[in-house]
C-alpha positions in Angstrom: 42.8 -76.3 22.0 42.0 -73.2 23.9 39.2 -75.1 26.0 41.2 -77.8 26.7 44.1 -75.0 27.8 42.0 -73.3 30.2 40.4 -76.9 31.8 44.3 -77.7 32.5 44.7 -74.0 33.8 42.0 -74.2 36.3 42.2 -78.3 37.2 45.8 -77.7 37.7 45.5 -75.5 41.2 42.8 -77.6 42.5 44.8 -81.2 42.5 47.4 -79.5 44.1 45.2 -77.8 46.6 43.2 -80.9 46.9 46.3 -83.1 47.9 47.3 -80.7 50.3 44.3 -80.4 51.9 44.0 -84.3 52.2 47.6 -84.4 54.2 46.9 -81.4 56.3 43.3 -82.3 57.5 43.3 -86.4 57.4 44.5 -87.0 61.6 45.9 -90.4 60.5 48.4 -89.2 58.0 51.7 -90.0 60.1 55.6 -90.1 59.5 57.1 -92.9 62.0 60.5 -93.5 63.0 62.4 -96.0 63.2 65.8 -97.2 64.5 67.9 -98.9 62.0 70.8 -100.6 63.9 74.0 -102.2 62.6 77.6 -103.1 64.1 80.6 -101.4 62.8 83.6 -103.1 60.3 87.0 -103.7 62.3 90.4 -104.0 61.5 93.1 -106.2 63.4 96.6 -105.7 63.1 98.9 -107.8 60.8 101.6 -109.8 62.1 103.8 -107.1 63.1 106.5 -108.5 65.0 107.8 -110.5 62.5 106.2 -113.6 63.9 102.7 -115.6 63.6 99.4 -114.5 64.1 95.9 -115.6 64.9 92.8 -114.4 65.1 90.1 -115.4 66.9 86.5 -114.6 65.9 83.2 -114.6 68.4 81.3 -116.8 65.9 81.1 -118.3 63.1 80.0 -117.2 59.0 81.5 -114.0 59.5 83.3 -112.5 56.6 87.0 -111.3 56.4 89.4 -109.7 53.8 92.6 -108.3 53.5 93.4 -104.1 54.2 95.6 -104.7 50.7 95.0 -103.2 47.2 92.2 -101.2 45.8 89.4 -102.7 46.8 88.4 -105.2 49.8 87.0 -108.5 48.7 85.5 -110.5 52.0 84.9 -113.9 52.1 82.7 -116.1 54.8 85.0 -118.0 57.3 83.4 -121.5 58.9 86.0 -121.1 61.6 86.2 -119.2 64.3 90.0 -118.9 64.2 91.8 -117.8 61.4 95.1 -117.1 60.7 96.8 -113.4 60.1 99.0 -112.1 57.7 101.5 -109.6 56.8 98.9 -107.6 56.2 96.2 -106.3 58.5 92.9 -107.8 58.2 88.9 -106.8 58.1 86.5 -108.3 59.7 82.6 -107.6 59.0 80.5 -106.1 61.5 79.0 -108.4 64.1 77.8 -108.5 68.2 81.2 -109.3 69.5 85.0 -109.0 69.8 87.7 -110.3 67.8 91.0 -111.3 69.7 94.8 -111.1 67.4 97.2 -113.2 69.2 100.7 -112.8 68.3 103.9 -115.1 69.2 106.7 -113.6 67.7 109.1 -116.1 70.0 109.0 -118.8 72.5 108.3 -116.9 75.0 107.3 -113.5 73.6 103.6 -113.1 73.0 101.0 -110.4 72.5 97.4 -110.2 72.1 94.9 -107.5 71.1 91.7 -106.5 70.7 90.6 -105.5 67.1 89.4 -102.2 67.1 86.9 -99.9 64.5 89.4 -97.2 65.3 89.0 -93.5 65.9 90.4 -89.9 64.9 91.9 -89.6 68.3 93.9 -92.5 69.8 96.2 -92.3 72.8 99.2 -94.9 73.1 100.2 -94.6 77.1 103.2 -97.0 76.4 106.4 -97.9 75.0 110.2 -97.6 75.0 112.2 -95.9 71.7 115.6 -96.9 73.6 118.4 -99.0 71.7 116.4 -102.1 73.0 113.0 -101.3 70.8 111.8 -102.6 67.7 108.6 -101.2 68.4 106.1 -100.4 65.5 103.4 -98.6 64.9 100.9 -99.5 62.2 98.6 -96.9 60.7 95.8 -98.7 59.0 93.7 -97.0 56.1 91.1 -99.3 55.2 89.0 -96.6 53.7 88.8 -96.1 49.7 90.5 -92.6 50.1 93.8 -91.4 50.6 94.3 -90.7 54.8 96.2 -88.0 56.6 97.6 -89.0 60.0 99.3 -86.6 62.6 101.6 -88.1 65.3 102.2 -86.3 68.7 104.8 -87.7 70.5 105.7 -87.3 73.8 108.7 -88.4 76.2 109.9 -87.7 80.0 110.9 -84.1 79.3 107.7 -82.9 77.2 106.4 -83.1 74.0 108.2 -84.0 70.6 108.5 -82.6 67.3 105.4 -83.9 65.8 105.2 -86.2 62.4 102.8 -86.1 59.2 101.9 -89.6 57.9 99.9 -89.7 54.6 98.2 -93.6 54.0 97.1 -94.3 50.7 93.6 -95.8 50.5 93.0 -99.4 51.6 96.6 -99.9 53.5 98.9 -100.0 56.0 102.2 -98.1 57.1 104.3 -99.0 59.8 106.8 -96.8 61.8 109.2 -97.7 64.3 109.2 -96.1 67.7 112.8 -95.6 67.7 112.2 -93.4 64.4 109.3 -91.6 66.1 110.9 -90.4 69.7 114.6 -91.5 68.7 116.1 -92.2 71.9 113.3 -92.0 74.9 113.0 -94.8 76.9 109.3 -93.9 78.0 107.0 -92.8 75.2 103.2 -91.6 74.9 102.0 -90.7 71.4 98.8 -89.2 70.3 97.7 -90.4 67.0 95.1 -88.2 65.5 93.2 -88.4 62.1 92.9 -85.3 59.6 90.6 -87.7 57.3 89.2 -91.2 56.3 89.0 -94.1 58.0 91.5 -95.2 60.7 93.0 -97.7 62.7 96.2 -98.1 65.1 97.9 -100.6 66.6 101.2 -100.0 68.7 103.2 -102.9 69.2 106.3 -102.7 72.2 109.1 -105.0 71.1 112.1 -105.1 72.6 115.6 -107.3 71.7 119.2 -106.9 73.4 121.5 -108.3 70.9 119.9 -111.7 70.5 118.0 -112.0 73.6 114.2 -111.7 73.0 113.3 -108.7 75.8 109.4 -109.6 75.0 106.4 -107.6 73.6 102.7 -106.2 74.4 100.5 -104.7 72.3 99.4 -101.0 73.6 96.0 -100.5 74.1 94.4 -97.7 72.4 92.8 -94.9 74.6 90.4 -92.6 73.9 90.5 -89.6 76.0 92.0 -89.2 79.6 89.9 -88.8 83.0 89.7 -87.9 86.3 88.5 -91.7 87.1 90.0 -94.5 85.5 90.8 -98.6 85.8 93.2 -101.3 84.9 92.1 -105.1 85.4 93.5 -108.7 85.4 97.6 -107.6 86.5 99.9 -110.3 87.6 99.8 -110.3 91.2 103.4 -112.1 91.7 105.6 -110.0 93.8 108.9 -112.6 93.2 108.4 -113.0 89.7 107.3 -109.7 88.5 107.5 -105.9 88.9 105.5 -103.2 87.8 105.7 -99.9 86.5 103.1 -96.8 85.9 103.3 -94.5 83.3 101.4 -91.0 83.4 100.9 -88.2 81.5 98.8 -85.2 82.2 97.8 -83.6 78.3 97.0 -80.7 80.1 98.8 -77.5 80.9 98.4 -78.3 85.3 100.1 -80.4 86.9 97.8 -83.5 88.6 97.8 -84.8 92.1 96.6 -88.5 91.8 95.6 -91.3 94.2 96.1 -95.0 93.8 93.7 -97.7 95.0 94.1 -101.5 94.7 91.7 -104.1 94.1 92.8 -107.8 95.3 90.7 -110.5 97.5 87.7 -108.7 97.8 89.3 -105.8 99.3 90.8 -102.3 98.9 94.1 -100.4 99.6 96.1 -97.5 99.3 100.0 -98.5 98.5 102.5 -96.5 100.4 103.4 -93.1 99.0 100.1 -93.0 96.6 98.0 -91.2 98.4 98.6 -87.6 96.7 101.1 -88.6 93.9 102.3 -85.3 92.0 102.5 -85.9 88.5 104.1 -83.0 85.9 102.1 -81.9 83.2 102.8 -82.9 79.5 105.6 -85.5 80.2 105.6 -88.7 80.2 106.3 -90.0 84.0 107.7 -93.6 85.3 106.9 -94.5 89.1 107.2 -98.4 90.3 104.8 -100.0 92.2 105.8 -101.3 95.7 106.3 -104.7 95.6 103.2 -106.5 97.5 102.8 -109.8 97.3 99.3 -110.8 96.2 98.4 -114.2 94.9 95.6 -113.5 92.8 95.3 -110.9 89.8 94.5 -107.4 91.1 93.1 -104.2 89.6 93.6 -101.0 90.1 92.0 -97.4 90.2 93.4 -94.0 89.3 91.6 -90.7 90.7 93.0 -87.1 89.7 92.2 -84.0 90.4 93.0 -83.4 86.3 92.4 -85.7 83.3 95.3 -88.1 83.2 96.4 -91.1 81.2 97.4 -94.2 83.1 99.0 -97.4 82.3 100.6 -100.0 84.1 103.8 -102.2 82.7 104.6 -105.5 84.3 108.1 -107.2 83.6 108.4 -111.5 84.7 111.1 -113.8 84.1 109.0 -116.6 84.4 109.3 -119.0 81.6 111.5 -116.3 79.7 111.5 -112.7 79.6 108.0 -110.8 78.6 106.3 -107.9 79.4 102.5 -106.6 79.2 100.9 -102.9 79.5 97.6 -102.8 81.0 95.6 -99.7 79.4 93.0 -97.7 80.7 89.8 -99.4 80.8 85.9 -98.7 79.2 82.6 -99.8 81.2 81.8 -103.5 80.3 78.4 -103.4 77.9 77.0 -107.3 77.4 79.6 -108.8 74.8 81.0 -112.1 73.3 84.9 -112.9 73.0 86.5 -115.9 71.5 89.5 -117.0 73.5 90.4 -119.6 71.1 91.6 -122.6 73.2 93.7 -120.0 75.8 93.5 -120.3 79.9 92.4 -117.0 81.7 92.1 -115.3 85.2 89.3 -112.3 84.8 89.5 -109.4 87.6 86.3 -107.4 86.9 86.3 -104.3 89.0 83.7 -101.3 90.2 81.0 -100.6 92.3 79.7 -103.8 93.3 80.6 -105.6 90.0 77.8 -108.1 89.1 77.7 -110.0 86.0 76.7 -113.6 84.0 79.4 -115.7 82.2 78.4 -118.5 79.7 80.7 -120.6 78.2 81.2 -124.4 76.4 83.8 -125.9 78.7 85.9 -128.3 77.0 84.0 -131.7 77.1 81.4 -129.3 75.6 78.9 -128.9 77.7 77.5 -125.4 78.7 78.4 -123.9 81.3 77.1 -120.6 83.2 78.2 -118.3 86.4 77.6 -115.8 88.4 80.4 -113.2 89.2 80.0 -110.5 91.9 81.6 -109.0 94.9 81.5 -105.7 96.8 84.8 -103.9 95.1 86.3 -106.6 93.0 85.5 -109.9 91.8 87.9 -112.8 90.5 86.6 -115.6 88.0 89.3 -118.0 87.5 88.0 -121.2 84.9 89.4 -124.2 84.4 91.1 -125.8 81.8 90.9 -124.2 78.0 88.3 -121.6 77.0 86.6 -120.5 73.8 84.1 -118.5 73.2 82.4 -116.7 76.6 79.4 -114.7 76.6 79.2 -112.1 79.6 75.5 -110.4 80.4 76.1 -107.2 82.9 73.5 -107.0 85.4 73.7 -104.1 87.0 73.1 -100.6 86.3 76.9 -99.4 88.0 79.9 -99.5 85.7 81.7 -102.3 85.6 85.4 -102.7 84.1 87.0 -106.1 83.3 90.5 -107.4 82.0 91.9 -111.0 81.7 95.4 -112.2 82.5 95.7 -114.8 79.4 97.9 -118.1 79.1 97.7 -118.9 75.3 100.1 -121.6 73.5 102.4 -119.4 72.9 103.4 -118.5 76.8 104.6 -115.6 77.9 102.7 -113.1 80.2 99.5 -110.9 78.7 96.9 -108.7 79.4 93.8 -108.5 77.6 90.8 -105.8 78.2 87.8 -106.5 77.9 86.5 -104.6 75.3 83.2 -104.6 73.7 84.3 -102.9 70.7 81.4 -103.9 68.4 79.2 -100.8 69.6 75.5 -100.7 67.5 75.7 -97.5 65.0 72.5 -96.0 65.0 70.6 -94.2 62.4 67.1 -92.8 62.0 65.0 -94.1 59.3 61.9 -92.2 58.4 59.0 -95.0 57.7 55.9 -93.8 55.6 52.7 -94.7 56.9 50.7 -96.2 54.4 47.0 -95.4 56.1 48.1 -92.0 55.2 47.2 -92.9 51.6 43.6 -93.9 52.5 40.3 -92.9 54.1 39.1 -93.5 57.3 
């Protein structure tokens, strides 16, 4: 026993010193790297307006579920339009963007891009006057409990904040005129304390029994010094437009407004050196110019700002739609299920590849550019579009939709599906053998 003690003793130290000798002095042992890539879970809003929703998904077999109850349990769709619910919905991770439409009358619509969601979103939009029934929805589609904090903000300054708690895998929803009782303009910062969240804010708006119409507000990030809206109704008889700014800062900003229509580039009257207050929601309409096509428009400050745009039309009914603050365009699909659109891509000589199935089903593919601006107007019904960016300047892009439902609406064009990265150690295996 003692000999085979001491032969353990002294073989011990030598294995060990042997195997690290191998890996220190053998050139080829190597540790590679690799990139494992996948595309984030989102959630669309549920039918929030009291009316029906459909989604609209870039391809078919993906899966979906409900944001209701303990767990999540997805299921593979062969469509590539499904239909929403009272309750928000999932949608596995995939290449492209999914679209919500909403009708919530004859001629009150609202559409939306699903979103993964964020801990800060900014909502630049919305009324909490006697007219709103706007709502926001807080979605939790975590497994955990959620903490939500809600900065609002109206034309004199900020408002008393408000402490949401969402339980895990859920939704709340708050009206507006709960939020900021009283203020006709509204900006509210949503930010998340902890899990996994997504908002939606919905401006609704009814006098007695007339249907005032509705837009969904686009989330925003942060604000900037630079920034874009795309794809505005252009109709100077039929429509008028509103801004909205707010500075989150504690200076007061001196902005300048551009235009983008036909190619071209102007500064409207009075928008050359705008003062805007800090930390209060501001209201300014936009001359009245008559432009026949959809326009764009560019927003440079001197301080980070928010912008938005809100355009009122009587045509076909009363509607509204808020154009957000846009993201440069990275390539993307979007299903546009069946609905007619107008794109206004915008930037420094904007250059990009559309391919689409017209509707006799044949492929179809373009080629968009222009110096400042470029228009794409297709005929008839459109469905799924792929777009390929092909240059190396940003490029920003929204859509003025025509869906079934009427009524007027603004989509971004947002390629929300960004690839989550993550490093992935890889053992080499000639590591493990002689050379």
């Amino acid at each position: 026993m003692k000999f085979k003690t001491f032969l353990f003793v002294t073989r011990g130290p030598l294995l060990i010193g042997g195997a690290v000798a191998l890996a220190t002095l053998v050139p080829q042992a190597k540790a590679h790297i690799t990139l494992d890539r996948s595309y984030p879970a989102v959630v669309c809003p549920s039918a929030v307006g009291g009316g029906t929703e459909s989604i609209s998904l870039p391809t078919k077999g993906l899966s979906t579920g409900l944001v209701s109850g303990k767990t999540i349990t997805l299921h593979g769709q062969k469509n590539v339009v499904v239909r929403g619910s009272s309750t928000p919905t999932f949608v596995s991770g995939n290449p492209g963007s999914e679209v919500a439409f909403e009708s919530i009358s004859g001629s009150s619509t609202a559409d939306t891009v699903c979103s993964v969601g964020g801990a800060d979103q900014w909502f630049i939009g919305g009324s909490a006057s006697v007219t709103s029934q706007g709502i926001l929805q807080i979605i939790n589609s975590g497994l955990s409990d959620s903490t939500v904090q809600i900065n609002p903000f109206g034309a004199k300054g900020a408002l008393a904040p408000i402490s949401v708690r969402v339980k895990a895998n859920s939704s709340a929803n708050l009206k507006l005129s709960s939020i900021a009782p009283g203020e006709e303009s509204v900006a509210l910062h949503v930010v998340t304390d902890s899990g996994r969240v997504t908002s939606y804010l919905l401006d609704h708006r009814v006098n007695g029994l007339k249907d005032l119409g509705a837009s969904f507000v686009t989330a925003v990030a942060a604000p900037a010094t630079t920034s874009y809206l795309a794809g505005l109704y252009g109709s100077s008889t039929k429509a008028a437009t509103t801004l909205r700014f707010l500075v989150p800062g504690n200076i007061d900003a001196n902005v300048h407004l551009s235009m983008y229509s036909g190619g071209g580039k102007f500064t409207p009257l009075g928008f050359d050196s705008y003062p805007v207050h800090h930390q209060k929601v501001v209201d300014v309409s936009l001359p009245q110019i008559s432009l026949s096509t959809p326009y764009g428009i560019e927003i440079s400050s001197d301080q980070p700002i928010f912008a938005s745009a809100l355009t009122r039309t009587t045509t076909g009914g009363t509607d509204f739609a808020w154009a957000n603050q846009l993201t440069p365009l990275s390539n993307f699909k979007i299903n546009l299920a069946g609905s007619a659109a107008n794109f206004l891509f915008v930037g420094s000589s904007p250059a990009l590849r559309a391919n689409w199935i017209d509707m006799h089903g044949r492929s179809q593919s373009i080629m968009i550019y222009g110096d400042t601006s470029a228009l794409w107007h297709p005929i008839g019904a459109l469905n799924g579009v792929s777009f390929t960016i092909l240059t190396k300047n940003p490029v920003y892009g929204g859509a003025l939709v025509s869906n079934v439902g009427g009524g007027l609406n603004y989509l971004p064009l947002l390629p929300n599906q960004l690839v989550s990265r993550a490093h992935t150690p890889q053992e080499d295996l000639r590591a493990l053998a002689r050379h």
